[in-house]
Structures are given as C-alpha cells and as structure tokens.
C-alpha positions as CSV (number, residue, x, y, z in Angstrom):
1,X,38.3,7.2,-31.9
2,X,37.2,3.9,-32.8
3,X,33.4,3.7,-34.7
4,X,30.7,2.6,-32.9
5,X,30.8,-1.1,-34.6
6,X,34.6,-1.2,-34.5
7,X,34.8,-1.3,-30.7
8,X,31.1,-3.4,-30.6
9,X,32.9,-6.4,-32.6
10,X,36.3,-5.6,-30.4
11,X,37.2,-8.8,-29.1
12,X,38.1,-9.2,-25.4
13,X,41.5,-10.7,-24.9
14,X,41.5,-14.2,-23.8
15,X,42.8,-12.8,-20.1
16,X,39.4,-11.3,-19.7
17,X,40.9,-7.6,-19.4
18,X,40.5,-4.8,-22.0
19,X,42.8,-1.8,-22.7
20,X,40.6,0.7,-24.3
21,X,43.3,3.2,-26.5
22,X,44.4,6.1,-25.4
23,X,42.6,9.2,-27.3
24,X,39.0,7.7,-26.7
25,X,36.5,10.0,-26.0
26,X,33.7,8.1,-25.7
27,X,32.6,4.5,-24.8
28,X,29.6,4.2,-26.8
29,X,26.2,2.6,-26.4
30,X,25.9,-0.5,-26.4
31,X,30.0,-1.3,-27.2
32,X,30.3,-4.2,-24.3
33,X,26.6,-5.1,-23.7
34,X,26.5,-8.6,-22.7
35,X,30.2,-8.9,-22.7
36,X,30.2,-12.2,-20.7
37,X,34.2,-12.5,-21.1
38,X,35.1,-9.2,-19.4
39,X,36.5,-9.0,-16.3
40,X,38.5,-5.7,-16.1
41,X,38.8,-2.7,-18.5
42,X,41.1,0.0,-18.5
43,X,39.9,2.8,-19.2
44,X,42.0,5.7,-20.7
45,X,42.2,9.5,-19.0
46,X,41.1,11.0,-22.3
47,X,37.4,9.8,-21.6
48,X,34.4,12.4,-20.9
49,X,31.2,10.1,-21.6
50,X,30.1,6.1,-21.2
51,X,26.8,5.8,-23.1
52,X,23.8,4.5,-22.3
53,X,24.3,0.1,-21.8
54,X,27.9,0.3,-22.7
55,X,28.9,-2.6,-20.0
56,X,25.0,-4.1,-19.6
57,X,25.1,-7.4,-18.2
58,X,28.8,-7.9,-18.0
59,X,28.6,-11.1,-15.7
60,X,32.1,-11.6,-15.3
61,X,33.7,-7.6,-14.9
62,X,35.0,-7.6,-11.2
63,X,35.7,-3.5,-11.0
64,X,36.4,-0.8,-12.6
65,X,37.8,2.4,-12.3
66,X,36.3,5.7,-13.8
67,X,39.2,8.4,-15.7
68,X,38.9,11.3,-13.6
69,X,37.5,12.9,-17.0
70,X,34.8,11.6,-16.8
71,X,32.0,13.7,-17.0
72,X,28.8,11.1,-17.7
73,X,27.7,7.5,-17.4
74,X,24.4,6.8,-19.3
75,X,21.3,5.0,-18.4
76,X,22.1,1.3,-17.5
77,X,25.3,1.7,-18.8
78,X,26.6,-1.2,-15.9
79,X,22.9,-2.4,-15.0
80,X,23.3,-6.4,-14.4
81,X,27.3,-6.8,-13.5
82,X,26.5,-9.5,-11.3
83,X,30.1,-9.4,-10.6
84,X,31.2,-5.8,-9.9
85,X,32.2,-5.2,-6.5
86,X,34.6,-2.1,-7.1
87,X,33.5,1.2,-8.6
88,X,35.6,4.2,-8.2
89,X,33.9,7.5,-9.7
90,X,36.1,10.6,-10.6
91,X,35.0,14.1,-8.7
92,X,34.6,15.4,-12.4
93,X,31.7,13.4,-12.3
94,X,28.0,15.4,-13.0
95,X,25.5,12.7,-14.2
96,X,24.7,9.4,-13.2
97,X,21.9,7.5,-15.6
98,X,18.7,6.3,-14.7
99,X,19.5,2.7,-14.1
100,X,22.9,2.7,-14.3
101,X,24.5,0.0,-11.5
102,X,20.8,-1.3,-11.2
103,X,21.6,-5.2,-10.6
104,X,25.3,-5.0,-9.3
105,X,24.7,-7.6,-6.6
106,X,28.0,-7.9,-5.5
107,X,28.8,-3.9,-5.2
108,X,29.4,-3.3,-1.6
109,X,30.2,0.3,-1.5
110,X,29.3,3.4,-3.5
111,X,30.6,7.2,-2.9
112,X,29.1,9.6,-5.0
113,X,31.0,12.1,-6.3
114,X,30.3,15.9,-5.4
115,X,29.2,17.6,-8.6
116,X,26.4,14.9,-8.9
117,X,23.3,16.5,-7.8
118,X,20.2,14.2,-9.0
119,X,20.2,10.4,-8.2
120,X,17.4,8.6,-11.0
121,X,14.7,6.3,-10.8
122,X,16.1,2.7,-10.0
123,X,20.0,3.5,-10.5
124,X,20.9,1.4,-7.6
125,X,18.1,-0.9,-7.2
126,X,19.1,-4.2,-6.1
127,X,22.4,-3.9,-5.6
128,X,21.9,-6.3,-3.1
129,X,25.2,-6.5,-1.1
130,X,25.3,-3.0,-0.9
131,X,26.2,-1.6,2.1
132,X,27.1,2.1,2.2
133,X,26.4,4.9,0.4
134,X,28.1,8.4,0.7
135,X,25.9,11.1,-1.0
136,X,27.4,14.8,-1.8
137,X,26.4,17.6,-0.1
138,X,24.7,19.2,-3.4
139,X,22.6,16.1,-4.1
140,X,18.8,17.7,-4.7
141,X,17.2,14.5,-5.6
142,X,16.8,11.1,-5.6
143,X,14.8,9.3,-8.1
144,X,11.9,6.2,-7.9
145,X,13.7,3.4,-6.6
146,X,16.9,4.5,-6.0
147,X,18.1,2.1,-3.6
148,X,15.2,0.3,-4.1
149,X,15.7,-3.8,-2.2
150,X,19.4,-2.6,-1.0
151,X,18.3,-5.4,1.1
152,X,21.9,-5.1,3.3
153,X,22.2,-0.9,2.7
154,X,22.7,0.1,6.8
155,X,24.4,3.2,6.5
156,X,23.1,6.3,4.0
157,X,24.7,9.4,4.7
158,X,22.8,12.7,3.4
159,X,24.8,15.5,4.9
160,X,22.3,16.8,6.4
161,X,20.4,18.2,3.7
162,X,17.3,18.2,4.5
163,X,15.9,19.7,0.9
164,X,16.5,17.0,-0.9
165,X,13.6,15.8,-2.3
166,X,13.0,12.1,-2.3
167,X,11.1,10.1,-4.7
168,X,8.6,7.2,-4.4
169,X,10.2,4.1,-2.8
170,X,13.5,5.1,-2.8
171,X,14.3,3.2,0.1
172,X,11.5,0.5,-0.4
173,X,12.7,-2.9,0.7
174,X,16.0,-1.2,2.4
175,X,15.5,-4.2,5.7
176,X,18.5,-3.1,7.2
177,X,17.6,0.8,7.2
178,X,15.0,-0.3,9.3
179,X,14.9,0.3,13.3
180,X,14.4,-1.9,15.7
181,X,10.6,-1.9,14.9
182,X,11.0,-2.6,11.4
183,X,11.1,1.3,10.2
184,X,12.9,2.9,7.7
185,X,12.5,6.7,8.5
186,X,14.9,9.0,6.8
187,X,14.6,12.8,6.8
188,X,11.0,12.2,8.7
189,X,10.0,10.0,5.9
190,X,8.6,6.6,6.9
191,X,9.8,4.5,3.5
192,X,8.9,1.3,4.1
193,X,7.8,-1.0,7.2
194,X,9.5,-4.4,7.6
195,X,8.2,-5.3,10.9
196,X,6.0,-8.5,11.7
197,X,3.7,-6.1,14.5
198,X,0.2,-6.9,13.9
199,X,-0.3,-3.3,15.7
200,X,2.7,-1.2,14.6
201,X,2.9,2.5,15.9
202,X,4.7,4.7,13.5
203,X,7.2,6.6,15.4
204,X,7.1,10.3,16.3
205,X,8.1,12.4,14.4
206,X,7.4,11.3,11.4
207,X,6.0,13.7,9.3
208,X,5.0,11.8,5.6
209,X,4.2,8.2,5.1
210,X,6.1,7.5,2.0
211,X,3.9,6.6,-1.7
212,X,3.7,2.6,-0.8
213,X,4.9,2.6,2.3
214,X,2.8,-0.2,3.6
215,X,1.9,-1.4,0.1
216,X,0.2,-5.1,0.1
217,X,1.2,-5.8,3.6
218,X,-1.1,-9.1,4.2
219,X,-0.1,-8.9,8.5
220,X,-1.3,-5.4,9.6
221,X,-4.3,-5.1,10.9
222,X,-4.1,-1.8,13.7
223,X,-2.4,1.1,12.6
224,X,-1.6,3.9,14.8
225,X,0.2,7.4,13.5
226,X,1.6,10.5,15.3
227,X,0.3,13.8,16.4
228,X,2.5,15.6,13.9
229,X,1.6,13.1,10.7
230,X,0.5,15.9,7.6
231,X,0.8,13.4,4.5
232,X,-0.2,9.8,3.8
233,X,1.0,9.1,0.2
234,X,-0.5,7.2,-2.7
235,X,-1.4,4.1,-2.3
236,X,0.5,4.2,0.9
237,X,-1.7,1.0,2.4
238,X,-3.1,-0.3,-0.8
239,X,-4.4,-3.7,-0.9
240,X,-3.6,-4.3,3.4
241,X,-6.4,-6.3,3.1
242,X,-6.0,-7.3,6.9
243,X,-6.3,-3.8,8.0
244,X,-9.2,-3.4,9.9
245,X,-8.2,0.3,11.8
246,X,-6.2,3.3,11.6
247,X,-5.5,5.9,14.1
248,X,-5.1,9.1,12.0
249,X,-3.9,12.4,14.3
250,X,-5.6,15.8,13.6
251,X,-2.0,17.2,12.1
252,X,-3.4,15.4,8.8
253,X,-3.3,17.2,6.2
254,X,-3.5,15.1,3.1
255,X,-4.6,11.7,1.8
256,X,-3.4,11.1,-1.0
257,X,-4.6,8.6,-4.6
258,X,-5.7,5.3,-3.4
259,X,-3.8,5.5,0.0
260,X,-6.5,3.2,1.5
261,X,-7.6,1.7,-1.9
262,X,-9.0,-2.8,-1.5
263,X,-8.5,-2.4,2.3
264,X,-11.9,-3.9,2.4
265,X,-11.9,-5.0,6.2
266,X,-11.0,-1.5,7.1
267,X,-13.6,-0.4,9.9
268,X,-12.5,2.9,11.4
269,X,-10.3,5.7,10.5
270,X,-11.1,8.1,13.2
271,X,-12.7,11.2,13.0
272,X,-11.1,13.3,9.7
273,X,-11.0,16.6,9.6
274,X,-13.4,18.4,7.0
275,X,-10.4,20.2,5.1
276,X,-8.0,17.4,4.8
277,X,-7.4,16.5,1.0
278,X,-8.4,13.4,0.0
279,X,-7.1,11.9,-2.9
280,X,-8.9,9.9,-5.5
281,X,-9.8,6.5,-4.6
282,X,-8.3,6.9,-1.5
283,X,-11.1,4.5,0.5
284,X,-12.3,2.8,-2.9
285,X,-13.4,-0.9,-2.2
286,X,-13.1,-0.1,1.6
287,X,-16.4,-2.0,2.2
288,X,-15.9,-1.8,5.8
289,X,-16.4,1.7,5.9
290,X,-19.6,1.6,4.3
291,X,-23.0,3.0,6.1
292,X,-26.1,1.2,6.5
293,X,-27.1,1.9,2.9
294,X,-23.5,0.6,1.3
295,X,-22.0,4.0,0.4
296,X,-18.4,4.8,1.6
297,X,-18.4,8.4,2.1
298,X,-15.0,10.5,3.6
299,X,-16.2,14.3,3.8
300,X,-17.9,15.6,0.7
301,X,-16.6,12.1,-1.4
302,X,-18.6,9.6,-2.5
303,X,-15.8,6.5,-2.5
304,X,-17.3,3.5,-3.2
305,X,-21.1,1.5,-2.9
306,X,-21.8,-2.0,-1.9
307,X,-25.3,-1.8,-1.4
308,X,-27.9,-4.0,-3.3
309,X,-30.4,-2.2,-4.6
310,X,-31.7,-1.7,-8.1
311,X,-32.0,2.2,-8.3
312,X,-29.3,4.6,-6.1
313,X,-29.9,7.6,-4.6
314,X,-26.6,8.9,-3.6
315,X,-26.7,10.8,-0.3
316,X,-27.3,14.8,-0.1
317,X,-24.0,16.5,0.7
318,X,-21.5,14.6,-1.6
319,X,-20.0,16.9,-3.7
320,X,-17.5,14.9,-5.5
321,X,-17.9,11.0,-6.9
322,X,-14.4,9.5,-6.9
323,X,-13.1,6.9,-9.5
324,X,-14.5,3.4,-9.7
325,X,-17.1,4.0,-7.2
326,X,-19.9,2.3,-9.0
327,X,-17.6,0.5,-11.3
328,X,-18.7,-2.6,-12.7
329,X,-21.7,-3.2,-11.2
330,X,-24.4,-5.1,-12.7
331,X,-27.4,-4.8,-10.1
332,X,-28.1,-0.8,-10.8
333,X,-30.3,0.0,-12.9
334,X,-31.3,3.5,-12.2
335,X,-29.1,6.3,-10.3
336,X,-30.0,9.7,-9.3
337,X,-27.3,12.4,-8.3
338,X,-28.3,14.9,-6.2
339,X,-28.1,18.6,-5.8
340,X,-24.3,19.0,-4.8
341,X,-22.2,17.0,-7.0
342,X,-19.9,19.0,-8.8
343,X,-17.6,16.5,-10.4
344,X,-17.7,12.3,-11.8
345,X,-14.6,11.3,-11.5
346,X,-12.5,9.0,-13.6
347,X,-14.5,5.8,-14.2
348,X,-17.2,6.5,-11.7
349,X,-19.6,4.4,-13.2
350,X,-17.5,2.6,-15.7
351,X,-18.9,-0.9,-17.3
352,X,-22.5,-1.2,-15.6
353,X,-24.0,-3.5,-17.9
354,X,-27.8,-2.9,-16.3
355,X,-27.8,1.0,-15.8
356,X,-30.5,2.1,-17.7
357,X,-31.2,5.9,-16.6
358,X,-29.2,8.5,-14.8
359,X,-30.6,12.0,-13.5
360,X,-27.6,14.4,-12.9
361,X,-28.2,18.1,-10.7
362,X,-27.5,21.3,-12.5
363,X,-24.7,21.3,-9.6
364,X,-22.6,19.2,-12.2
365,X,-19.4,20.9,-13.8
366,X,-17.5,18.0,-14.7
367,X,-17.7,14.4,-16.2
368,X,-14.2,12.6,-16.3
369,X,-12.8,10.0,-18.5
370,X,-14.8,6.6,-18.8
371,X,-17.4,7.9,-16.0
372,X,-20.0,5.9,-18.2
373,X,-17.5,3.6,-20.7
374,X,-19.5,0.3,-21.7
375,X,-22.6,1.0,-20.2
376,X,-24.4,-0.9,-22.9
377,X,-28.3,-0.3,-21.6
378,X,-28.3,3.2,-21.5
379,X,-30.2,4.5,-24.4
380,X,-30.7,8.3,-23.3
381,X,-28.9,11.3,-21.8
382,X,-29.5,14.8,-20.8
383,X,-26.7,16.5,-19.7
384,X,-28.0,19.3,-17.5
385,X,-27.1,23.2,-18.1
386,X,-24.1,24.0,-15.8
387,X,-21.9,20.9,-17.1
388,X,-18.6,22.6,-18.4
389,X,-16.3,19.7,-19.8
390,X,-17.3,16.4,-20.9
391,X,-14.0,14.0,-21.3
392,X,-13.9,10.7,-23.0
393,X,-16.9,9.6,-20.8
394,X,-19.9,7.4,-22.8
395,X,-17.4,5.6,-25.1
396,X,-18.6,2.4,-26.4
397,X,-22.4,2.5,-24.9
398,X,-23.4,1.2,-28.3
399,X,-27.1,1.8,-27.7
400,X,-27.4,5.2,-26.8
401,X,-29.7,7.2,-29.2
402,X,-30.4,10.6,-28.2
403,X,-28.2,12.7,-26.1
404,X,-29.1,16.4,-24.9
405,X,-25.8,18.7,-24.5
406,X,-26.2,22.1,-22.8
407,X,-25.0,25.4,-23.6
408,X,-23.0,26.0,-20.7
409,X,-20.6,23.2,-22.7
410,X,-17.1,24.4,-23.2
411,X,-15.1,21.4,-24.2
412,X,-16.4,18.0,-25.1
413,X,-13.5,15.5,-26.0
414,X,-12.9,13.7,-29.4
415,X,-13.7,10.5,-27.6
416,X,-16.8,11.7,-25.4
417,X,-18.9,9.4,-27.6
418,X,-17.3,7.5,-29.6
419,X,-20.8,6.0,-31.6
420,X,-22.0,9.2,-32.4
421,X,-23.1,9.1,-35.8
422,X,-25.5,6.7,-34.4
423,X,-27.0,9.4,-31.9
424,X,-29.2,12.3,-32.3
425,X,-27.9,15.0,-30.5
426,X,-30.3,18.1,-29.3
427,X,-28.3,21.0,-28.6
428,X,-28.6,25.0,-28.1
429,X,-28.5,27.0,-31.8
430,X,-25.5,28.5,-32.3
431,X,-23.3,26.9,-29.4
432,X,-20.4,25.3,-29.1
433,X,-22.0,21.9,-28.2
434,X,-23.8,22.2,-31.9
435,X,-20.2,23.4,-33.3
436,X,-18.4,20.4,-32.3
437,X,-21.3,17.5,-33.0
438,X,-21.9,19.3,-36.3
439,X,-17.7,19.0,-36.8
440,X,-18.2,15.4,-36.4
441,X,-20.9,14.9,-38.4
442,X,-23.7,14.0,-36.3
443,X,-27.7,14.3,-36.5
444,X,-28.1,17.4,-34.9
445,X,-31.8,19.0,-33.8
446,X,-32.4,22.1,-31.7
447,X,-33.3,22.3,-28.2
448,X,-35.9,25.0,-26.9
C-alpha cells in the first residue's frame, strides 16, 4: 500500500479520473482533500477503510462507488462534494462518520446499508437536493443534525422502528417533510414548524416537541398543543419573541432548559401542573409572565425579576432560583431569600454591580457556578449552616473581605473564590471548610 504522502502528492490524471491500485487497503486521511481536479475514482475491491477527509471538498467528483469491502468511511471523509450526485454503499458497510456527505448538494438519493446502525451528528446536513433516504431496519440512532436543511428530503423511510432514538434537529429545516400545515412530525416527534400561521395548532398526536423546534420563529404569536403532549424540549421556543400565549394540555410532563427562554411578550401559559419538570431557564426573560412585583415564578421556580426596586424580597414558597434570574442587574442592592430555597442556580445573580448584602435561609443546600461572579460591592458573606456544596460561585468580587463558611460544608470548588487570600474566612475548628481555606492558604479565624 501506498504511504500516506505517496498517495497525498498522487497526481490526478488530466481526464479527471483516478485508479486507485489494486491491493489498497486503506484510503487515508486527508489523501484527496481539496482535490478540485477529481471527478471519478475507482476504487479497488481490496478496500476495508476511507479515513477521516479523504475526498473533503472535492468540487468536481461526480460519483462514486464504494468496494463491497468496505467496512468504514470516516468523519467528513466526502463533506463539501458539491458535485456528487451518485453514492453507492456496499452492504458490508458498519460505520458512517460524523459529517461524512455533509455539503453534497447535488446528492439526490442515499440508501443506507443494513449493518449501519448509528447515523451521527450533521452526516447529511445540507445535502440540499436530497430527496430520499432508505434507513435499515437495525438503525438505533440518528445523530444532531442528521438531515439537517435537506431542504427537498420528502420521503424518509424508518421501517417502522419506532426505538430509534432521534437526536436534536435531526430533521430541522427538512421544508418538504413538512404537512400541509408546515409540520415535520416523524415517529410523534414535531421537528420543526415551517408554516406562516400566526396561530398554529400542533397536530394530535404528537407526543414531544423536538429540542428547537420552534427556535427564533419571529411570526408566532398563539400556540396551541394536544391533549397527549408529555415533553417540550430545550429551548424548543427560544427567542419567539412574538409569542404572546401557549395552550399547554395537562398530559405535560416536562419542560425542559430554556424551552421558553427571551419570549418576553409571552402572557399566559395556562394552568401547569405542580409536578411537571421544569427545566432551567425555561421562562427566563419571559417578562410577560411577571406578577405585580416583577418576579416570574412557574411552581416552586423563581425564573426571572423585572421589578424596580432597590432591595428584593423574593416570594415565600420558591424553592429553587433558576439561572440568570437576577443576572446583570444594576438597581439591587440588597436581596433577602427566604425560608424555602434549597438551591441558586447557575448564574442566578451573576454581574450585579450594586448588590451590596444578601441574607440566605438555613433552607439553602446548594450555590451553583457564577450565582454571584462580578458582584464587585459585596464586601461580606455568611453562608448559613445547611449549605452543602459551594461551586465556582463569588469569583472575581474583588472587594469581598470576610466570608463565614459553615460546618455543614462538604465541597467548596477550587474556584469558589477566586480572591481569597485577600479574605478572612471564619470557619468551624476542625472542619472541612477550615481544611480546604487552610489548603489554600487563606486567613483563617474560628467561629463560635
């Protein structure tokens, strides 16, 4: 076989087409990238593997036939042949990489093989003349972005296998998937919506509303979703920032991470049902959800505040405070957490230039990464006993002095505070609190 630079500085024939010599195992990575000449190779029945961007951004190859050998095809290994709009793969066939025909915008037709049983992230993704696809029987998954703006794919066939599991936005900007209504439901997924409805009904039987399903749609502004609806994804109707309603059924079961996140005209969700999980930032800067004091609550979550005042007492009966709620607010300068809260999530109160004093309940369990990050004013901070695990939470508050830890403490992160040999710490004798400031070398004193 041929090294890896004798076949990289192979030069193609002036005809355009390549024989590739009989006995080759192995086309390796990176041996035609950018191969602008090549129009057709022959590959030879001897072959088992083509590496990772063998033929990457081939302009001018036309088609190609895979040895019935071959076992592999790495990740990207045809990504951007503009021109390939023939691709026969060999039953022997087991794995196709991430990436692999991601680009072929003239490729028309692709059937996979049967031994294939994982489709990755992006590996026909704007293949945009792509019509049909014939997946095996076997197939178990299919990767983010799959078929990702197959803007022409009408015809998918799954056969009928309704395990497969099938990642985030496989099917996103799939127009011709879509019904009459502008739905692309697969499997009672809803992928994507395509439609123009201001006030689209999501068809029964849809079970899941796909990760991004409505993602930065600018035109919706009613939503309505079947009695039989249990999941809404992440950041399933991020940034509609027309949406002003959605009609959610009682089958919900779960909301997930920023599924509502910068819908700030959104007004009503309907009544939610007290054991639905909610995901993190699911109703984050959903302002029109706010009560008569600013606070966005969704069961026992604090999401977001757009109030005005100076010092913030958050509402008895939250028991969680979800990312970014307070986040970047200049106008508090005092907050006081009640009796309740069990956990700050991740960047609760991140970057408030102005917050000067915090009281937290011995409710508290948990403080998340960057809950207090650049708050510059704060100067001092006692932690309450109960509190559990401190993550990288009061990084760069360059002023704070004196913090009290408690002895209920059992992990506080190497980035917790990242100025500390500038604070005083007051901690329990012979804890772990004192065990890990004194491993840092901080000013220690004891607390009664």
């Amino acid at each position: 076989m041929p090294s890896w630079i004798e076949v990289c500085r192979r030069n193609v024939p002036d005809s355009g087409i390549e024989i590739v010599p009989q006995g080759d195992r192995t086309i390796p990575e990176l041996a035609y990238n950018c191969c602008e000449t090549l129009k057709q190779i022959l590959l030879p029945e001897s072959l088992r593997i083509i590496e990772k961007e063998a033929f990457m951004n081939c302009s001018s190859l036309c088609e190609i036939e895979i040895p019935k050998r071959v076992e592999s095809i790495g990740d990207h290994a045809f990504s951007g042949c503009t021109s390939l709009k023939r691709v026969v793969l060999p039953d022997s066939l087991r794995e196709i990489g991430a990436g692999a025909f991601h680009g072929c915008s003239a490729l028309e037709e692709i059937v996979i093989p049967p031994k294939v049983e994982k489709i990755l992230s992006s590996t026909f993704a704007w293949c945009s003349s792509l019509e049909r696809v014939v997946l095996p029987a076997k197939l178990s998954f299919l990767g983010q972005q799959a078929f990702s703006n197959c803007s022409r794919l009408r015809a998918i066939n799954i056969a009928g296998n309704n395990a497969i599991r099938i990642d985030t936005g496989a099917f996103k900007g799939c127009a011709a998937l879509a019904d009459p209504n502008g739905f692309v439901v697969i499997n009672e997924v809803l992928y994507d919506y395509n439609g123009r409805d201001e006030s689209p009904a999501i068809p029964a039987g849809v079970r899941e509303i796909d990760n991004r399903a409505f993602w930065c749609n600018k035109e919706i502004r009613h939503v309505s979703a079947p009695e039989g609806l249990e999941r809404i994804g992440d950041d399933a109707f991020l940034s509609c920032t027309s949406l002003e309603s959605v009609s959610l059924p009682a089958s919900l079961k779960e909301i997930g991470v920023s599924s509502f996140d910068h819908c700030r005209k959104l007004k009503s969700t309907g009544r939610l049902r007290g054991d639905i999980r909610i995901g993190r930032g699911a109703f984050h800067d959903c302002e029109g959800l706010a009560d008569q004091a600013g606070f966005v609550i969704r069961g026992d979550v604090l999401y977001s505040y757009h109030g005005q005042e100076k010092t913030v007492r958050i509402p008895a009966g939250i028991k969680t405070i979800s990312s970014d709620a307070f986040s970047h607010n200049d106008l508090i300068e005092t907050i006081v957490i009640p009796e309740g809260v069990e956990e700050l999530c991740n960047g609760a109160f991140y970057k408030m230039g102005n917050v000067k004093a915090v009281s937290f309940p011995s409710t508290l369990r948990t403080i998340g990464p960057y809950v207090f990050t650049e708050c510059g004013a704060l100067r001092s901070l006692v932690l309450p006993e109960g509190v559990e695990t401190v993550y990288g939470a009061f990084s760069l508050c360059r002023n704070l002095q004196r913090v009290t830890l408690p002895g209920s403490l059992r992990f506080l992160a190497d980035g917790a505070f990242l100025d500390r040999r500038s604070i005083l710490f007051c901690v329990p004798k012979g804890s772990y609190a004192e065990e890990c400031v004194r491993r840092y070398g901080c000013r220690v004193e004891y607390s009664e």
